[in-house]
Structure formats: structure tokens, C-alpha cells
C-alpha positions as CSV (number, residue, x, y, z in Angstrom):
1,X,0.0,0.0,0.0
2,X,2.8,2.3,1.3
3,X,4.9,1.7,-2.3
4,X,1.2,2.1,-4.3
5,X,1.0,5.5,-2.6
6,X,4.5,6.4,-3.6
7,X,4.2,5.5,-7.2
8,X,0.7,7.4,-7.1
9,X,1.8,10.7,-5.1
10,X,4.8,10.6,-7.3
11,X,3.4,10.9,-10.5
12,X,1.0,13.6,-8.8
13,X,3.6,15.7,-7.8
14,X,5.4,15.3,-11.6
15,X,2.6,16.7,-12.8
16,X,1.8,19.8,-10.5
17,X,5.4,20.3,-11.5
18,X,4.6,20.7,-15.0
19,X,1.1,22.3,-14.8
20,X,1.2,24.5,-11.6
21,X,2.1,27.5,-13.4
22,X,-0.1,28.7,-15.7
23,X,2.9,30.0,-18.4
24,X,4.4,26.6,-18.5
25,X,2.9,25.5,-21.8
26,X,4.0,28.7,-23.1
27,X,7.5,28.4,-21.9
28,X,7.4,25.3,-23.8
29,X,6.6,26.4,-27.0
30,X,8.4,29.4,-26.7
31,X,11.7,26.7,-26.2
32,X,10.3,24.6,-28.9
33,X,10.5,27.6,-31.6
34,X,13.8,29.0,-30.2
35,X,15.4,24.9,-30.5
36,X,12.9,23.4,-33.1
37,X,12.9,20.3,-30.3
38,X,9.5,18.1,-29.9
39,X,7.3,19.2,-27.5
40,X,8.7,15.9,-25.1
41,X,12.1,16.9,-25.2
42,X,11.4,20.7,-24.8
43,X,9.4,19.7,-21.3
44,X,12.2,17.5,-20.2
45,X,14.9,20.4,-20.1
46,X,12.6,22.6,-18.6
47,X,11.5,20.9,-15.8
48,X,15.5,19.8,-15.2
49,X,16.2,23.3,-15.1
50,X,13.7,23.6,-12.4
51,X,15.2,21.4,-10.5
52,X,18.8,21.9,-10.9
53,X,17.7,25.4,-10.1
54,X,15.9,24.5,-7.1
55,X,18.3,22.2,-6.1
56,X,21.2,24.9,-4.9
57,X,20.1,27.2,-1.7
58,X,19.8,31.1,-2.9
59,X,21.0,33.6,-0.3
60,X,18.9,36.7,0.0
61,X,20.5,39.9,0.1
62,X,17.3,42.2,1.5
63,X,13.8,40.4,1.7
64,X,11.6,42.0,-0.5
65,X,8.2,43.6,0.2
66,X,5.9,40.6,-0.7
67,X,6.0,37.0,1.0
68,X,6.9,33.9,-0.9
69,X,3.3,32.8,0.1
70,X,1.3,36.2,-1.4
71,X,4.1,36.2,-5.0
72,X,3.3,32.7,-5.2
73,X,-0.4,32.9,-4.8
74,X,-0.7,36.0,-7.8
75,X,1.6,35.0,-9.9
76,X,2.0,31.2,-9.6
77,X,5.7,31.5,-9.0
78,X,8.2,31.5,-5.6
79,X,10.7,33.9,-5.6
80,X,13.5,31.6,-6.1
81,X,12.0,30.3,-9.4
82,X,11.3,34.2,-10.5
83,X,15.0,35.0,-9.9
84,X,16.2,31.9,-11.2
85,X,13.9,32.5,-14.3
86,X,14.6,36.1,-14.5
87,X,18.5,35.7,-14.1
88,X,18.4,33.4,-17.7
89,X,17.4,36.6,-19.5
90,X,20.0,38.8,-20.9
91,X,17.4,41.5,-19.9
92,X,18.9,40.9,-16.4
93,X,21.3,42.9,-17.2
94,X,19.7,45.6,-19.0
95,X,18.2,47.8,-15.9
96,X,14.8,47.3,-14.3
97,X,12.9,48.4,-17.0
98,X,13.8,46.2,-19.5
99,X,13.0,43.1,-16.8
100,X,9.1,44.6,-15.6
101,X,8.6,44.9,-19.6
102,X,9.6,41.4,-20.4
103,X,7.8,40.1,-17.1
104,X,4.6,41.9,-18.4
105,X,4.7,40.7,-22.1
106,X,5.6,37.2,-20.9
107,X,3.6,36.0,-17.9
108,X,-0.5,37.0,-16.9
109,X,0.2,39.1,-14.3
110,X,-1.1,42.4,-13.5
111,X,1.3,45.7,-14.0
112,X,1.5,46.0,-10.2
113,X,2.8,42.3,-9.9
114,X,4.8,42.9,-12.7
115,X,7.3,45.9,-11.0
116,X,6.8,44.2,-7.6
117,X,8.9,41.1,-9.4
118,X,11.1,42.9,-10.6
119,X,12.1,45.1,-7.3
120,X,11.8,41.7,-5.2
121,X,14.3,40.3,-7.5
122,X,16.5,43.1,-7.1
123,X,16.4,43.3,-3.9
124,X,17.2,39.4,-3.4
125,X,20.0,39.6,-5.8
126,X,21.3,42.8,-4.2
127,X,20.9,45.1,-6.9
128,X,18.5,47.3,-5.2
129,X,18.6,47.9,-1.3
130,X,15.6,48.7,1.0
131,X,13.9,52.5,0.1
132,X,16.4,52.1,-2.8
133,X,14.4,53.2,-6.5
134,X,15.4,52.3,-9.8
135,X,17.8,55.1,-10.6
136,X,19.6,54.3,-7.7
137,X,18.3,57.3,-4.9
138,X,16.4,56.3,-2.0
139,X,13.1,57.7,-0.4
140,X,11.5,58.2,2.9
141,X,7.7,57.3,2.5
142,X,5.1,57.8,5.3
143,X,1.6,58.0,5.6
144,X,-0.8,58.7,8.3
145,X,-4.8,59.3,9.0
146,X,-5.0,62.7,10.8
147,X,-7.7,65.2,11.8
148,X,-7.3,68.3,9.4
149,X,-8.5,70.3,6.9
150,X,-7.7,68.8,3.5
151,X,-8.7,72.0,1.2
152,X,-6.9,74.3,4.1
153,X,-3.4,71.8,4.0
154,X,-3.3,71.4,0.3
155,X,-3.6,75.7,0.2
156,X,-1.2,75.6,2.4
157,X,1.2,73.9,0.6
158,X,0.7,76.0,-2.6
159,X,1.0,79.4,-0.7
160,X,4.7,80.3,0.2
161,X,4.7,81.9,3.2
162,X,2.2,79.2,4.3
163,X,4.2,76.4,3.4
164,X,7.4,77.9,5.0
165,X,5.3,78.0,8.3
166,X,4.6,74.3,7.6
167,X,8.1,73.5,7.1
168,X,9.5,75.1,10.2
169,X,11.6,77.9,7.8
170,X,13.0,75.0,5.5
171,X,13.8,76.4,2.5
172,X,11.5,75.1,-0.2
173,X,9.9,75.7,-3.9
174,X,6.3,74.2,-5.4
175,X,6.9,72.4,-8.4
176,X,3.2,70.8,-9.5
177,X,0.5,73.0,-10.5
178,X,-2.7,73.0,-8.7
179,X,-4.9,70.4,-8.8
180,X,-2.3,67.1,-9.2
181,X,-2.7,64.2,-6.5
182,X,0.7,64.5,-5.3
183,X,2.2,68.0,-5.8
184,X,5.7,68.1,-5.2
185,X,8.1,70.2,-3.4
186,X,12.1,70.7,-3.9
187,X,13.7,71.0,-1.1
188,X,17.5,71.9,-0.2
189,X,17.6,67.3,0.1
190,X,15.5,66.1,-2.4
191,X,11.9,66.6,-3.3
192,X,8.7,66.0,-1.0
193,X,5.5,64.5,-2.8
194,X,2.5,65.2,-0.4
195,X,-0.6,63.0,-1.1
196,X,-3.7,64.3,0.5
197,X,-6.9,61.9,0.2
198,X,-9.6,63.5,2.1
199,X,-11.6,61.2,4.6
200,X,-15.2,61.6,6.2
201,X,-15.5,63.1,9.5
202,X,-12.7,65.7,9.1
203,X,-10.2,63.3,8.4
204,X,-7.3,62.9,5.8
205,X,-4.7,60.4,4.8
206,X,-1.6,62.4,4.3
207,X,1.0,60.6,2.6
208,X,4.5,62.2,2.6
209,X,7.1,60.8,0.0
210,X,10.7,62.3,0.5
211,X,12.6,61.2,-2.9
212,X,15.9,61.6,-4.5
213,X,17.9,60.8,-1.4
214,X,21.4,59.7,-1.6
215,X,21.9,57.3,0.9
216,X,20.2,55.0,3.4
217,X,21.5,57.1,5.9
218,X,18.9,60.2,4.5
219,X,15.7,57.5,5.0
220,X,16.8,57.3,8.2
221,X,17.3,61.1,9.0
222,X,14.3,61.8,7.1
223,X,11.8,59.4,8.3
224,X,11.4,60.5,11.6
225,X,11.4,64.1,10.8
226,X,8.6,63.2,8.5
227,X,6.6,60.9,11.1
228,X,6.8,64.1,14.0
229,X,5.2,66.3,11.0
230,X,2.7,64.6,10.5
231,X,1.5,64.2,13.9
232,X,2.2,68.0,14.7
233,X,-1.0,68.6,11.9
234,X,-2.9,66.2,13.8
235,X,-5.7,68.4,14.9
236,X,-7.4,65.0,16.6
């Protein structure tokens, strides 16, 4: 019984192998065009790269944003097989763009999934670093629900003596014309995007993202500073 359920598991599992992801069939046929092997054959060396690739412990540099469990549920791939996968492309190593593009034109997954990939596989691999963008600055993102005036903050922000009282004398100069969702702001360190999604009650979601950083160390210095602004508006 215990050797029937062997055989019988074992077969099962060959076969989620091969039909778990939903792009496998294309991968196949994609290999079968680029080789001109029978469909057999093309399978075969797929699924032993699989498993030569799964066979060798990666090492994460930085954990991306997304669990293994939540990548693999959207996309029907773990992050060791998107990195492994992605890491055979010689877009690899033609910048993040070129990686979410092929991502999206290969693979049923939504644009959002598609960057999110991408920056979990950079971030594995080490080629991005945590609050590290794609052109290589960093930003300081935070958000909070706070009791205040949306229409009176977002006037605020264009006016400049207001917005010098809301900065505490930093020096600082609008870049966005009225009426964007995230006007931005230069400052002396980067720019400051200010999101301001007005809730019922009085309430807003203010989201503050300080970008074009240099260094880790500036997420760190500006965080905070960002975090005790926010609640110094809270009118609650």
C-alpha cells in the first residue's frame, strides 16, 4: 500500500510540476520555436532546469516587500524560481525596465505584480537595497490618518509663506501645478511629494514621499522628521 502510494503521489507531484504555473505551456513552446525540439524533449529540459535550479540554496541579500506565500499565490511562481527565471534573460542585465517589460509581455500578471517582481528580485540579488528606487536614490515614505482640513493643508502647501510656516523655515519651492494628486516640493535634500486623500469626518490620509535621497542614511534622518510632521498637523 505504502509503495502504491508512492508511485501514485509521485506521479502527482510530476505533474503539478509541470502544470502549476499557468505560463508553462508557453515556456514550452516558446523553447520549442527557439530549438525546433519536440514538445517531449522541450518539457524535459525545462523541468531539469527547475530542478537543478531549485536544487542549490539562494542567499537573500534584502527580503523583498511581498512574501513567498502572497508572490506565489498572484503569480503562480516563488521567488527563487522568478529569480532563477529572470537571471536566464539577458534582460537581467539591461536595468529594471527592461525586466518589468519582459515580465509583463511574458507572464498573466497584473502591471502592479509585474514591477513588484522585478524590485523583489532586485532586492534578493542585491541590486536594489531597501527604500532604494530604480535610478539608484532612495526615499523616505510615510503615511498617516489625521484630523485636518484637506482644502486648508493642500492651500497651504501651494502658498509660500504658508508652506514655509509648515516647514519650520526650511527652504523650499512648489513644483506641481494646482490640482495634481501629489504635488511636489524641492527641497535643499530632495523633493517631497505630499498626497492628500480626504476622509469623512474631518479626516485625511496624508502621505509624505521624500525622494531623490542619496543614501540609506537620509531615510533614516528623514523618516522621523517626516513621522513628527505629521502628527504635529494632527488636529485629533
Amino acid at each position: 500500500m505504502a509503495g502504491t502510494c508512492e508511485v501514485r503521489c509521485g506521479g502527482a507531484l510530476k505533474a503539478d510540476i509541470m502544470t502549476s504555473n499557468a505560463s508553462f505551456k508557453k515556456r514550452i513552446r516558446a523553447r520549442m520555436a527557439k530549438t525546433g525540439e519536440r514538445y517531449g524533449a522541450a518539457r524535459r529540459v525545462l523541468i531539469e532546469q527547475a530542478a537543478s535550479s531549485g536544487s542549490r540554496k539562494r542567499v537573500w541579500v534584502t527580503p523583498p516587500e511581498q512574501s513567498g506565500e502572497s508572490v506565489r499565490e498572484h503569480t503562480g511562481k516563488g521567488w527563487d524560481e522568478w529569480c532563477d527565471l529572470i537571471e536566464s534573460w539577458p534582460e537581467a542585465d539591461q536595468g529594471h525596465a527592461a525586466v518589468a517589460a519582459r515580465v509583463l509581455a511574458e507572464f498573466d500578471v497584473t502591471g502592479w505584480w509585474g514591477q513588484g517582481i522585478t524590485v523583489g528580485w532586485e532586492r534578493i540579488t542585491g541590486r536594489r537595497l531597501v527604500n532604494q528606487m530604480a535610478d539608484g536614490t532612495f526615499t523616505a515614505a510615510v503615511s498617516r490618518t489625521i484630523t485636518i482640513d484637506a482644502d486648508a493643508l493642500r492651500a497651504m502647501l501651494y502658498d509660500d509663506a504658508d508652506r514655509a510656516d509648515l516647514f519650520g523655515g526650511m527652504a523650499s519651492e512648489m513644483r506641481s501645478r494646482p490640482g495634481v494628486k501629489m504635488p511636489r516640493i524641492r527641497l535643499d535634500v530632495g523633493t517631497v511629494g505630499i498626497a492628500i486623500e480626504e476622509k469623512a469626518n474631518g479626516r485625511a490620509t496624508v502621505t509624505v514621499s521624500h525622494e531623490k535621497l542619496t543614501e540609506p542614511a537620509d531615510v533614516d534622518q528623514w523618516k522621523p522628521f517626516w513621522t513628527e510632521w505629521l502628527e504635529a498637523l494632527d488636529d485629533g
